[in-house]
mmCIF file of the N, C-alpha and C atoms, coordinates in Angstrom:
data_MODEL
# 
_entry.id   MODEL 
# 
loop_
_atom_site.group_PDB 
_atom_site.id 
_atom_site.type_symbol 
_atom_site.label_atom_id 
_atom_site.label_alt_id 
_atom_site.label_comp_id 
_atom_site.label_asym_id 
_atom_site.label_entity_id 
_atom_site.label_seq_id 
_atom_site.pdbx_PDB_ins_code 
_atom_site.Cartn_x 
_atom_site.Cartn_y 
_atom_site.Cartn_z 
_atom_site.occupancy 
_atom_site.B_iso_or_equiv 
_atom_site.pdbx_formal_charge 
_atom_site.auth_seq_id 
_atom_site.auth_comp_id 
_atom_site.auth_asym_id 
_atom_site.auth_atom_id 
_atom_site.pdbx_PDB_model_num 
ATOM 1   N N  . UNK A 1 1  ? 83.087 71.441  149.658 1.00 0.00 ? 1  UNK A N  1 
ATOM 2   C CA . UNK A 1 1  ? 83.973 72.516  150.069 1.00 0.00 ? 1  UNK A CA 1 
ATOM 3   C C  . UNK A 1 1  ? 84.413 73.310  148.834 1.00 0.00 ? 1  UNK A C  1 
ATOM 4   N N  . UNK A 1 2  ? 84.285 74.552  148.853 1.00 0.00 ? 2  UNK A N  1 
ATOM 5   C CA . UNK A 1 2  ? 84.631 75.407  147.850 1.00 0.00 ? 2  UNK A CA 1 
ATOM 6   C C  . UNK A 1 2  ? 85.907 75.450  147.501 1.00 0.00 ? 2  UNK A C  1 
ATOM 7   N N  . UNK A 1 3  ? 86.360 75.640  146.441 1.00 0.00 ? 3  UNK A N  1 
ATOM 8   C CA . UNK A 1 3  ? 88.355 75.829  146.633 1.00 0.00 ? 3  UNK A CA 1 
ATOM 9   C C  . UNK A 1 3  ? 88.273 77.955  146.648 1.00 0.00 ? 3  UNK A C  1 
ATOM 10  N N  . UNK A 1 4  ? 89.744 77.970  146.306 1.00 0.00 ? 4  UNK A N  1 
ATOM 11  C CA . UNK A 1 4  ? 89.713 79.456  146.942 1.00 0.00 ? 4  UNK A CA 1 
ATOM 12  C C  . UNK A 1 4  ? 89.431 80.476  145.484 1.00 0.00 ? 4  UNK A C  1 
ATOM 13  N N  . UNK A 1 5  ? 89.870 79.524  144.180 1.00 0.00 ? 5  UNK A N  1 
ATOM 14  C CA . UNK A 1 5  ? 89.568 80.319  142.982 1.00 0.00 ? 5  UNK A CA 1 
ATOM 15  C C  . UNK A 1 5  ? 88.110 80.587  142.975 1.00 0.00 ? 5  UNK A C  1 
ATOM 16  N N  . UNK A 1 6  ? 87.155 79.225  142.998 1.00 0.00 ? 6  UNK A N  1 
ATOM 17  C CA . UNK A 1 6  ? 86.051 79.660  143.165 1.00 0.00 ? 6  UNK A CA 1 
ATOM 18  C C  . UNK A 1 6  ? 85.352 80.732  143.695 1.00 0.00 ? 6  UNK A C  1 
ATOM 19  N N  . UNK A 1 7  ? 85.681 80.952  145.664 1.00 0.00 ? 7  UNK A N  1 
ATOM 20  C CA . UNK A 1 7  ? 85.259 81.935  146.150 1.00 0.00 ? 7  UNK A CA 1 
ATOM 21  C C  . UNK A 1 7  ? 86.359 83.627  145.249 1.00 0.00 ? 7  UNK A C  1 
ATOM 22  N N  . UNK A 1 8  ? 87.105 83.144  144.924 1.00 0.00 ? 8  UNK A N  1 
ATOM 23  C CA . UNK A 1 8  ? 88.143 84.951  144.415 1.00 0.00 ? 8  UNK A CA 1 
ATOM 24  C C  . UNK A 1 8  ? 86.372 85.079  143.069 1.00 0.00 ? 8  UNK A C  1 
ATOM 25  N N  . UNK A 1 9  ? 86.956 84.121  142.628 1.00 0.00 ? 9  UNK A N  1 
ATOM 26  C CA . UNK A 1 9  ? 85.464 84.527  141.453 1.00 0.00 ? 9  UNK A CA 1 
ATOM 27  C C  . UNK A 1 9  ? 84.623 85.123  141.583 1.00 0.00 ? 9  UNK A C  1 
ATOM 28  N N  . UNK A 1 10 ? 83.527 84.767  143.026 1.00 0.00 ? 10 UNK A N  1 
ATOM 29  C CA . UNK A 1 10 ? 82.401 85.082  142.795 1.00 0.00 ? 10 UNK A CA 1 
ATOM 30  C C  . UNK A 1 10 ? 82.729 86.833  143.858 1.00 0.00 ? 10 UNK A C  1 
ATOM 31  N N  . UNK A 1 11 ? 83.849 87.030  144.845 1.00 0.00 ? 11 UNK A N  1 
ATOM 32  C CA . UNK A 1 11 ? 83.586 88.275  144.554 1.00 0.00 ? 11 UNK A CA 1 
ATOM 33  C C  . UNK A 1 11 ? 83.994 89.295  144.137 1.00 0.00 ? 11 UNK A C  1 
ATOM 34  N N  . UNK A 1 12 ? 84.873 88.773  142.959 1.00 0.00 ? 12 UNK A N  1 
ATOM 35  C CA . UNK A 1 12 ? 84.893 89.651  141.926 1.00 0.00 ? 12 UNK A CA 1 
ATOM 36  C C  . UNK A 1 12 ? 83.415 90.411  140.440 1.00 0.00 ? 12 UNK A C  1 
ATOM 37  N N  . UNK A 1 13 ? 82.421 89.356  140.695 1.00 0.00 ? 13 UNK A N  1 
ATOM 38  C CA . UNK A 1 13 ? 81.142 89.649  139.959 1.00 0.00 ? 13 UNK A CA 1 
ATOM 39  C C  . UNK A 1 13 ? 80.645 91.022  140.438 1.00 0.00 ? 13 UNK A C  1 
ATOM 40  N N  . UNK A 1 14 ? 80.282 91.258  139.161 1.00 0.00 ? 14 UNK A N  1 
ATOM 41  C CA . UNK A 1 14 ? 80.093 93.095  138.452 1.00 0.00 ? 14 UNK A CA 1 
ATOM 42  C C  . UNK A 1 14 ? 81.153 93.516  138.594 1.00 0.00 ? 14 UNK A C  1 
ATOM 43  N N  . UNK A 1 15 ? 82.105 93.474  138.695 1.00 0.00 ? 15 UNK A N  1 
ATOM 44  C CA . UNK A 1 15 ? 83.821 94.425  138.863 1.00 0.00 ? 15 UNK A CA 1 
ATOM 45  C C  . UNK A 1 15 ? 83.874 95.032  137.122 1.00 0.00 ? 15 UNK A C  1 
ATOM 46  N N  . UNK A 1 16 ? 83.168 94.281  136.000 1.00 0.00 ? 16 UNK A N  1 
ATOM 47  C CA . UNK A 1 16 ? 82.952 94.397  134.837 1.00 0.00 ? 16 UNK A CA 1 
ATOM 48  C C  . UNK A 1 16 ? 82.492 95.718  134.267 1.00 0.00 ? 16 UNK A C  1 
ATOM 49  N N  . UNK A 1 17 ? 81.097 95.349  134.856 1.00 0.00 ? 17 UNK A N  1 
ATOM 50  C CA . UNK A 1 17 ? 80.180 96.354  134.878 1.00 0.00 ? 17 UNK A CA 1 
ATOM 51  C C  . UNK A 1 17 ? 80.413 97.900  135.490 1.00 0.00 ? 17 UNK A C  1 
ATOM 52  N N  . UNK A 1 18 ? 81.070 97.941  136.806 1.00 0.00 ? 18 UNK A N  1 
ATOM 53  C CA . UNK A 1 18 ? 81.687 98.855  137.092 1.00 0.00 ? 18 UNK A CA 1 
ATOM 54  C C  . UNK A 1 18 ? 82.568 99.658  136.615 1.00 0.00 ? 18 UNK A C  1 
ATOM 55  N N  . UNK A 1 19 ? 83.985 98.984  135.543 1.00 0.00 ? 19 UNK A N  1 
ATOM 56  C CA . UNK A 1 19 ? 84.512 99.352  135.047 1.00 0.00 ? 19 UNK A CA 1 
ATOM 57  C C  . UNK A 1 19 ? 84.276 99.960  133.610 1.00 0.00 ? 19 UNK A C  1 
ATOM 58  N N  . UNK A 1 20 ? 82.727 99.183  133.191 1.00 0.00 ? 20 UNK A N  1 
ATOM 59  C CA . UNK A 1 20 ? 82.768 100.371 132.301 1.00 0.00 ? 20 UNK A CA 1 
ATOM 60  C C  . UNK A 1 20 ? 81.619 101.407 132.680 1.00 0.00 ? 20 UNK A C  1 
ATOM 61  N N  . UNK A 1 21 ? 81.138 101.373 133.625 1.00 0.00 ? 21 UNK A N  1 
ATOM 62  C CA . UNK A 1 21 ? 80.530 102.747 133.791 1.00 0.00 ? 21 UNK A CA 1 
ATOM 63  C C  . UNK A 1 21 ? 82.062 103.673 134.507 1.00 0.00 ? 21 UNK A C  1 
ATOM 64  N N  . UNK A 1 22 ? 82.477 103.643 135.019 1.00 0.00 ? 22 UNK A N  1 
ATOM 65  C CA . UNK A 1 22 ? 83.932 104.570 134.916 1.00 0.00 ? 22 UNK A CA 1 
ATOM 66  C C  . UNK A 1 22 ? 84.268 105.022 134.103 1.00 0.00 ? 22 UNK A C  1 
ATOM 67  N N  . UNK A 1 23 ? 84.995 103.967 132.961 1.00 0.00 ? 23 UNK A N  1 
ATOM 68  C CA . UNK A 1 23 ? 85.550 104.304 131.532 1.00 0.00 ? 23 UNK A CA 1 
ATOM 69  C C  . UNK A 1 23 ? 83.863 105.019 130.778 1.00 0.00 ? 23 UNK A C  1 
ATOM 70  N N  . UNK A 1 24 ? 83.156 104.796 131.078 1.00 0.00 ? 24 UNK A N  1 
ATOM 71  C CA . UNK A 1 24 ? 81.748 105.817 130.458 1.00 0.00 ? 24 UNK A CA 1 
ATOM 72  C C  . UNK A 1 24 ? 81.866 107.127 130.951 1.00 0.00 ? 24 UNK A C  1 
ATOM 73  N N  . UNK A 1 25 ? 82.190 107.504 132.174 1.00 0.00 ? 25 UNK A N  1 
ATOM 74  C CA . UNK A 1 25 ? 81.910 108.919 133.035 1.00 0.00 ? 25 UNK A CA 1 
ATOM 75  C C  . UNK A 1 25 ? 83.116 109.684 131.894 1.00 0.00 ? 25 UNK A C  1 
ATOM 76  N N  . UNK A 1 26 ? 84.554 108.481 132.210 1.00 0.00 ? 26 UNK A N  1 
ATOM 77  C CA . UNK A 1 26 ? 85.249 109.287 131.889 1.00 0.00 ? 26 UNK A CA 1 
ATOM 78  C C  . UNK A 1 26 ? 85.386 110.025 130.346 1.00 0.00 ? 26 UNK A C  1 
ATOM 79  N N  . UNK A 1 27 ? 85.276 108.739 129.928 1.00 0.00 ? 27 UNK A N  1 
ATOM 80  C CA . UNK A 1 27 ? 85.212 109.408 128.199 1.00 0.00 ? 27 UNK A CA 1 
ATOM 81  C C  . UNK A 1 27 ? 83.930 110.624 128.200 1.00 0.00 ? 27 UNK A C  1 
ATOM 82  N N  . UNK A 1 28 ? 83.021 110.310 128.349 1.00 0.00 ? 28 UNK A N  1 
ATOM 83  C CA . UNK A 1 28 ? 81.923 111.643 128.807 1.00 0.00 ? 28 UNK A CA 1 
ATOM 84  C C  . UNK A 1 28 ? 82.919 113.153 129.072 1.00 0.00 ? 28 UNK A C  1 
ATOM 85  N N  . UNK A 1 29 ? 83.611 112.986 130.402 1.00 0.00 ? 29 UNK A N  1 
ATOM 86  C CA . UNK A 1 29 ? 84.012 113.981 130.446 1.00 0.00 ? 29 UNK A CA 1 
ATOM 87  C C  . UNK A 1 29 ? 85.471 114.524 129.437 1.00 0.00 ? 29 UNK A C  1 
ATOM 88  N N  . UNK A 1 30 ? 85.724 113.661 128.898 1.00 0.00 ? 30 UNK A N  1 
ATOM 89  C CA . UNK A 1 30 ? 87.001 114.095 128.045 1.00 0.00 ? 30 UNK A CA 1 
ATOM 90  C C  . UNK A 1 30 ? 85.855 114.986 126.772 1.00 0.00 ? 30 UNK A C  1 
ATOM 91  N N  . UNK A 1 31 ? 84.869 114.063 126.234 1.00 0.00 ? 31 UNK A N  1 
ATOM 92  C CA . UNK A 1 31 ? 84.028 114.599 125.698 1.00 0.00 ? 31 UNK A CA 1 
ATOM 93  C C  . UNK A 1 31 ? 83.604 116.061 125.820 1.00 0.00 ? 31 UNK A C  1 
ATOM 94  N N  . UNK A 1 32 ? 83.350 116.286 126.798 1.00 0.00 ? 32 UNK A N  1 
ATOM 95  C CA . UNK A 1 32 ? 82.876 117.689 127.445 1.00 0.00 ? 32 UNK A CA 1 
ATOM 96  C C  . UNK A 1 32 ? 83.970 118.807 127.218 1.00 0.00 ? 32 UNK A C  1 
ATOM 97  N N  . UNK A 1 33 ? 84.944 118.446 127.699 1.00 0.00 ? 33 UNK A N  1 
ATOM 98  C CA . UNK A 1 33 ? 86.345 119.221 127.586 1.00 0.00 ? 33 UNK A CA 1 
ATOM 99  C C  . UNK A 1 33 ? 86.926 119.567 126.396 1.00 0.00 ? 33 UNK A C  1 
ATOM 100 N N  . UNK A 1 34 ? 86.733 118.799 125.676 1.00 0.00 ? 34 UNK A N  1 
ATOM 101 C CA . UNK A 1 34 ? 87.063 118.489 124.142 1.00 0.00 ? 34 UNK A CA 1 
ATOM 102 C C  . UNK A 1 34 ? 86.294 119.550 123.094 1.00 0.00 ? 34 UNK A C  1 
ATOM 103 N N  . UNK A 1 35 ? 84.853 119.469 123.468 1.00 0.00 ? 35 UNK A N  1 
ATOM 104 C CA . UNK A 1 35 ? 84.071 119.845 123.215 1.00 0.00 ? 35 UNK A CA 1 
ATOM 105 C C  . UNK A 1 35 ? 83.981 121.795 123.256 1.00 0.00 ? 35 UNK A C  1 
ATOM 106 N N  . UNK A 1 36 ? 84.415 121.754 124.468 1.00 0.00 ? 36 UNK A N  1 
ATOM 107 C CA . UNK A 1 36 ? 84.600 123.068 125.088 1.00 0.00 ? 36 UNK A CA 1 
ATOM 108 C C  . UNK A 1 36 ? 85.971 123.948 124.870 1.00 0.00 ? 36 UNK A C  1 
ATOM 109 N N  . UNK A 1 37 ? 86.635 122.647 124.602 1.00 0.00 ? 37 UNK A N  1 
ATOM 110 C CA . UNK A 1 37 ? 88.083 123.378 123.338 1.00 0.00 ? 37 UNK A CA 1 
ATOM 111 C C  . UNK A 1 37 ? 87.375 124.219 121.874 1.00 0.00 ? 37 UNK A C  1 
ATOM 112 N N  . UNK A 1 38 ? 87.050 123.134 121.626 1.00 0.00 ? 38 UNK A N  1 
ATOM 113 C CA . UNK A 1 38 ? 86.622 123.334 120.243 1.00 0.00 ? 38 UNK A CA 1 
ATOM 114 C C  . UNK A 1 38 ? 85.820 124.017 119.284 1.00 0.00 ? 38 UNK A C  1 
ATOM 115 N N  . UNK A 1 39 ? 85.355 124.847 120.344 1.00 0.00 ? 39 UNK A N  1 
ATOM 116 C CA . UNK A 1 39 ? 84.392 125.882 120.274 1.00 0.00 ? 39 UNK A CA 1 
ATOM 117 C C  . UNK A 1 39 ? 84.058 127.316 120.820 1.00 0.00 ? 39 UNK A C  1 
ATOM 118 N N  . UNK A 1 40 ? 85.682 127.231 121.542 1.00 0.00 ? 40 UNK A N  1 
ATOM 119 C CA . UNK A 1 40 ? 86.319 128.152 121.928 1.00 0.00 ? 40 UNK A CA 1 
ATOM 120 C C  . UNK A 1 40 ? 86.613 129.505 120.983 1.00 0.00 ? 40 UNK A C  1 
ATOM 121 N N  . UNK A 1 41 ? 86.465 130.631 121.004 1.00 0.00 ? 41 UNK A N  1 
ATOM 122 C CA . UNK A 1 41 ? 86.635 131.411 120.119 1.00 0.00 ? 41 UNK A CA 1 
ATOM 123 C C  . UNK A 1 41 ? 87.619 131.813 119.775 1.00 0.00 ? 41 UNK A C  1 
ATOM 124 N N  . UNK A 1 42 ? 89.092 131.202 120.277 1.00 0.00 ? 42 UNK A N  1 
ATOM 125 C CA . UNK A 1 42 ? 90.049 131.363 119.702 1.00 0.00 ? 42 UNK A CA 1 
ATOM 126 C C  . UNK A 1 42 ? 90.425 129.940 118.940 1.00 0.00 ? 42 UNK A C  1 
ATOM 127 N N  . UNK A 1 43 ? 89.992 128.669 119.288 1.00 0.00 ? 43 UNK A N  1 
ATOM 128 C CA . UNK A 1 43 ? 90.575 127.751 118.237 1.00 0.00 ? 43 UNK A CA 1 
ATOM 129 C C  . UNK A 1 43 ? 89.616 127.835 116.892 1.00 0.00 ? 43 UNK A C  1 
ATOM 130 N N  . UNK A 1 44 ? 88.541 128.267 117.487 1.00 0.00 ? 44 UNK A N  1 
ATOM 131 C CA . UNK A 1 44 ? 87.517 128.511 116.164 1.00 0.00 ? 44 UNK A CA 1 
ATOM 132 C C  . UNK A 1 44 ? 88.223 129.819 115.164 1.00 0.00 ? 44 UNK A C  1 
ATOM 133 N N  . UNK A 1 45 ? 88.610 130.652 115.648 1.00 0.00 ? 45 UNK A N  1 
ATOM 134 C CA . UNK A 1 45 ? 89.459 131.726 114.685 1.00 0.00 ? 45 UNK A CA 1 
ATOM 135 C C  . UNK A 1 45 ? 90.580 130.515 114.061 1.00 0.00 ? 45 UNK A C  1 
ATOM 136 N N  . UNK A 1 46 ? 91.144 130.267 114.696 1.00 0.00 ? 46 UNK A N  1 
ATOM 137 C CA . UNK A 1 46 ? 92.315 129.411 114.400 1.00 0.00 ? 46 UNK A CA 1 
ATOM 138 C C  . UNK A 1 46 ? 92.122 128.183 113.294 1.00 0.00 ? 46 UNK A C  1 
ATOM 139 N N  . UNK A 1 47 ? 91.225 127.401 113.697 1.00 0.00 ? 47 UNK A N  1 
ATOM 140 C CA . UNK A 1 47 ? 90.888 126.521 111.899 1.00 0.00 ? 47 UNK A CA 1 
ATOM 141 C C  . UNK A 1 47 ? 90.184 127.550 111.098 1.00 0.00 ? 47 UNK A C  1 
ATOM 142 N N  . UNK A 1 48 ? 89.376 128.706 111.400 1.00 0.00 ? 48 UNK A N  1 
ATOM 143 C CA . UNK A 1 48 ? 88.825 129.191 110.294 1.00 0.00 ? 48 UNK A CA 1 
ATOM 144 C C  . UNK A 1 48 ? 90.189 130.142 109.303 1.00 0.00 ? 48 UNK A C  1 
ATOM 145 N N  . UNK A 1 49 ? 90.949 130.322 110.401 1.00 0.00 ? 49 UNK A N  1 
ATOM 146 C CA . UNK A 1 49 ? 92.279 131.019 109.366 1.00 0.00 ? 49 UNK A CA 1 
ATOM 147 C C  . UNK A 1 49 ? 93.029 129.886 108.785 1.00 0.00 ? 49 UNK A C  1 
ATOM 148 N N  . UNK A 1 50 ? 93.306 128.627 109.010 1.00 0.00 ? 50 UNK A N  1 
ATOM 149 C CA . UNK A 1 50 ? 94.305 127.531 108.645 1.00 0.00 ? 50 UNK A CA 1 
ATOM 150 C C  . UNK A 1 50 ? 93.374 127.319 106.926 1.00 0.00 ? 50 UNK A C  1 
ATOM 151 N N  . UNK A 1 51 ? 91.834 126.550 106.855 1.00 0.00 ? 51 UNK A N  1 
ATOM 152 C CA . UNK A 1 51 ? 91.151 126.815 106.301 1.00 0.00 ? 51 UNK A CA 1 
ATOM 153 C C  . UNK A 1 51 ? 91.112 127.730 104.612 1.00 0.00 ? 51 UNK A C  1 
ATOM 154 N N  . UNK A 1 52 ? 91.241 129.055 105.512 1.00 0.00 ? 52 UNK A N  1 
ATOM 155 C CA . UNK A 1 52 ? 91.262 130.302 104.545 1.00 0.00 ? 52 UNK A CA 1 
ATOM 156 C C  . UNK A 1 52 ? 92.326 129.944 103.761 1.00 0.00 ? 52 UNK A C  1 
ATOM 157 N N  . UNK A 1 53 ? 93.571 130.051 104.714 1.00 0.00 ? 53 UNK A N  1 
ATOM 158 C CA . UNK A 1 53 ? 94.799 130.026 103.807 1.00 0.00 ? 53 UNK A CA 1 
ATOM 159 C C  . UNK A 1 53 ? 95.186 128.572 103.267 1.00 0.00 ? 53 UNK A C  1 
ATOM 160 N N  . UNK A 1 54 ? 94.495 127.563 103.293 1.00 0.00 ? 54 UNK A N  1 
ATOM 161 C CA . UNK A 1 54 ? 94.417 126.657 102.161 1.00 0.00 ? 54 UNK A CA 1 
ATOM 162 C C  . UNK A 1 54 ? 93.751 126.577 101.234 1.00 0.00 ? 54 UNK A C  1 
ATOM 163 N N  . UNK A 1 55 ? 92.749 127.518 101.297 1.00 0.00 ? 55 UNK A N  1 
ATOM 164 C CA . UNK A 1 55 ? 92.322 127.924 99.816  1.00 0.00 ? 55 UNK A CA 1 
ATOM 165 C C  . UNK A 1 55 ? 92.185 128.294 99.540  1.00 0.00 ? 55 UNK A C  1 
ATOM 166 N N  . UNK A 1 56 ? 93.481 129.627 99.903  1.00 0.00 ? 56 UNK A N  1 
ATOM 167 C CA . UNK A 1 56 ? 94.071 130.119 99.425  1.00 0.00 ? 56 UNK A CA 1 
ATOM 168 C C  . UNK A 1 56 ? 94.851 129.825 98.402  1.00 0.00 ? 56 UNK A C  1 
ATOM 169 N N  . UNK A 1 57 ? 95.535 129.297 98.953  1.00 0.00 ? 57 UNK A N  1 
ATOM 170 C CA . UNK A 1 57 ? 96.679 128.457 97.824  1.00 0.00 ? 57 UNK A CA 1 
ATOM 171 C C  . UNK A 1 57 ? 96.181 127.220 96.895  1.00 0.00 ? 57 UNK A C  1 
ATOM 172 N N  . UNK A 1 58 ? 94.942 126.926 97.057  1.00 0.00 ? 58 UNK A N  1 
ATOM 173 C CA . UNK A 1 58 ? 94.564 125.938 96.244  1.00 0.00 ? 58 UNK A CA 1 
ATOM 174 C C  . UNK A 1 58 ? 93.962 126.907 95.073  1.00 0.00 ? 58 UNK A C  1 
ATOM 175 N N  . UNK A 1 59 ? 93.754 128.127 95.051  1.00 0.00 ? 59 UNK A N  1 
ATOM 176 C CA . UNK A 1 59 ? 92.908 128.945 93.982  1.00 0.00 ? 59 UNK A CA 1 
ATOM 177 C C  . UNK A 1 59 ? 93.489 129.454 93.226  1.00 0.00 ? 59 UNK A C  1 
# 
């Protein structure tokens, strides 16, 4: 006779695996977003002026 931890165990198997293809999609899409900040033509003006004016002052 099985006890009841045993059976919780077995159907919890792949719950693992699942969780990190989730945490995969998601970081993916933070990735994407992130990505699509960052290359934006106003944050791209924006470090290329922060940039300038540090060396600026370093010269």
């Amino acid at each position: 006779m099985m006890s009841v931890l045993t059976r919780l165990r077995r159907g919890e198997a792949g719950m693992t695996t699942a969780e990190y293809a989730v945490g995969t999609v998601a970081a993916c899409g933070f990735g994407g977003v992130l990505l699509k900040l960052l290359t934006s033509d106003t944050v791209v003006r924006l470090i290329t002026d922060l940039i300038r004016r540090a060396l600026s002052l370093a010269i």
